[in-house]
C-alpha positions as CSV (number, residue, x, y, z in Angstrom):
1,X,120.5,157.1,-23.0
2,X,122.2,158.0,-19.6
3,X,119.0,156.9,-17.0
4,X,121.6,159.0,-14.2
5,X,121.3,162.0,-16.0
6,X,117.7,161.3,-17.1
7,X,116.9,160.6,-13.0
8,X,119.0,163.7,-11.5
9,X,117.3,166.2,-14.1
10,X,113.7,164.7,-13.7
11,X,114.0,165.0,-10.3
12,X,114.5,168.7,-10.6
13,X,112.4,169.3,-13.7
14,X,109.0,167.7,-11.5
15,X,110.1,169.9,-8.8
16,X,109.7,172.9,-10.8
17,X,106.7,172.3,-13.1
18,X,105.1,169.3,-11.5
19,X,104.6,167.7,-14.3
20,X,103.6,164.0,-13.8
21,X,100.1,162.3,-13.3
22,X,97.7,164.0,-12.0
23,X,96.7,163.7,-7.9
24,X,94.2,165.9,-7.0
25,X,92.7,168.9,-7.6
26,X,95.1,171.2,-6.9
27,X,97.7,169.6,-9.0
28,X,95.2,169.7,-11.5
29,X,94.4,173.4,-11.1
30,X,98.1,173.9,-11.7
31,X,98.5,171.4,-14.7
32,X,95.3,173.7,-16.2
33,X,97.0,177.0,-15.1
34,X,100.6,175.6,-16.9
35,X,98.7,174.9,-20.5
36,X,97.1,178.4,-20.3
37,X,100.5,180.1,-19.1
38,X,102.4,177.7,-22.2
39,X,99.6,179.6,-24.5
40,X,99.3,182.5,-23.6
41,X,103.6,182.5,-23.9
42,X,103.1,181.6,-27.6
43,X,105.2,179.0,-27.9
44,X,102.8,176.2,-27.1
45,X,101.9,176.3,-31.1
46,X,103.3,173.9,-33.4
47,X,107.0,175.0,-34.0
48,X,107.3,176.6,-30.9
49,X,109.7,176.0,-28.3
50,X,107.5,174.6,-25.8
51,X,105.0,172.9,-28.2
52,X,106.2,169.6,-27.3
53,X,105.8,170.4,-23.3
54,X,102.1,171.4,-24.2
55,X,101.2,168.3,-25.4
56,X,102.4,166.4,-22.5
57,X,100.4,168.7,-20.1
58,X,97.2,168.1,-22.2
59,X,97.8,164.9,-22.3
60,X,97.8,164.8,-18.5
61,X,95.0,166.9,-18.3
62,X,92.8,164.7,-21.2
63,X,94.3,161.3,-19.6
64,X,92.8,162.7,-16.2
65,X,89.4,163.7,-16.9
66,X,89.0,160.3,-19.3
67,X,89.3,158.5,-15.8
68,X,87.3,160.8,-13.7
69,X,84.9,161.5,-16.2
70,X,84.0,159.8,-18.7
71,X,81.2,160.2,-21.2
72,X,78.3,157.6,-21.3
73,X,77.3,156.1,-24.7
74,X,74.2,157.2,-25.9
75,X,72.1,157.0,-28.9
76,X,71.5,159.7,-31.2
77,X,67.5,160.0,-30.2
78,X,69.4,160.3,-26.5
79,X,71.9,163.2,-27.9
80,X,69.1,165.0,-29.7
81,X,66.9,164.9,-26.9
82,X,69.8,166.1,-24.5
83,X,70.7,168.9,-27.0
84,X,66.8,169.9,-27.0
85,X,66.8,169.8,-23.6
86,X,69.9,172.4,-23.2
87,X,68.9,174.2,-25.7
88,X,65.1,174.8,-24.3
89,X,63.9,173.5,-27.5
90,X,60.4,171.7,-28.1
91,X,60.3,169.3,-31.2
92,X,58.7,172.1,-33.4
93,X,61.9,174.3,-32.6
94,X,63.9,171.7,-35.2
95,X,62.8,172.6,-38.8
96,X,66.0,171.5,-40.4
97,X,64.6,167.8,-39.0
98,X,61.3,168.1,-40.3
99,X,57.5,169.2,-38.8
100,X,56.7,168.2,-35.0
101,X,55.4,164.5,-36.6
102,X,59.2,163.6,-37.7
103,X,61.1,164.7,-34.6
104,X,58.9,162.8,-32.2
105,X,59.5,159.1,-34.6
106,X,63.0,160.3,-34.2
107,X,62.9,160.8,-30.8
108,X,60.6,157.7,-29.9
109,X,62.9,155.5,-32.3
110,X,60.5,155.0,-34.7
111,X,62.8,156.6,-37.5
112,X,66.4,157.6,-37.7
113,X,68.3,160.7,-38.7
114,X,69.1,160.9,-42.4
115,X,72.4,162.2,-44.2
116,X,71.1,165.4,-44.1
117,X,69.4,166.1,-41.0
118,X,72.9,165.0,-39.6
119,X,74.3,167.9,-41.3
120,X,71.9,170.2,-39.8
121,X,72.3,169.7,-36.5
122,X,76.3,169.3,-36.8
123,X,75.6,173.0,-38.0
124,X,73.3,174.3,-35.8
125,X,75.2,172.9,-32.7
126,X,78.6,172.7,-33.6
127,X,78.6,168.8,-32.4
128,X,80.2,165.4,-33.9
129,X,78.6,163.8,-36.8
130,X,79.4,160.8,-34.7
131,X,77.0,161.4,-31.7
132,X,73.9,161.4,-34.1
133,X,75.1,158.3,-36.1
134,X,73.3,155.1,-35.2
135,X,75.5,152.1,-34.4
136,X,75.1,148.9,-35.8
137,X,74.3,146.8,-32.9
138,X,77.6,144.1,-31.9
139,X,77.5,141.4,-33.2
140,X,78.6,137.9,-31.5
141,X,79.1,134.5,-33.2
């Protein structure tokens, strides 16, 4: 490994695609408009020639947005209601849960999702199995 030759070429590669970590917005309007450019070319795809300069940039972009944003915890009661929210849903629009009695012990914690009210929603939402799981809660000794 030649750190000279590594140094002189980085140099000019940064220049040209400003690949590094992110700073701001615009350099992270131009990271965004490099991954859609390396798709769009075809080669971002596994195999392709530029497949392993894709994953860097989404790697900046995913590293930069898990520091600048990132996503509460919350329990699955909080994720349903969230998802009935955004959906405009009351608690007798969710018969793959059960009647109006069911959702509102799952909502008020009374009762948790089962195995296959999981699968439901992952279906009807497109969402995680993991966001409607309940955690056991930490324990310390």
């Amino acid at each position: 490994m030649n750190l000279d030759t590594i140094r002189s070429t980085w140099a000019a590669f940064e220049n040209v695609s400003g690949i590094g970590p992110i700073r701001d917005a615009d350099h992270y309007a131009r990271m965004v408009a490099l991954a859609d450019a390396l798709v769009d070319s075809g080669q971002a795809s596994d195999g392709g020639e530029l497949a392993g300069l894709f994953g860097v940039v989404c790697e900046l972009i995913a590293d930069h947005d898990r520091q600048r944003y990132p996503v509460p915890e919350a329990s699955p009661k909080e994720v349903l209601r969230f998802l009935m929210q955004q959906h405009g849903l009351t608690q007798a629009d969710l018969p793959e849960i059960g009647n109006q009695s069911v959702v509102s012990q799952i909502l008020s914690g009374r009762r948790l999702l089962n195995a296959r009210q999981i699968a439901a929603l992952v279906a009807r939402f497109q969402i995680g199995a993991d966001a409607l799981i309940e955690r056991a809660p930490e324990q310390t000794h």
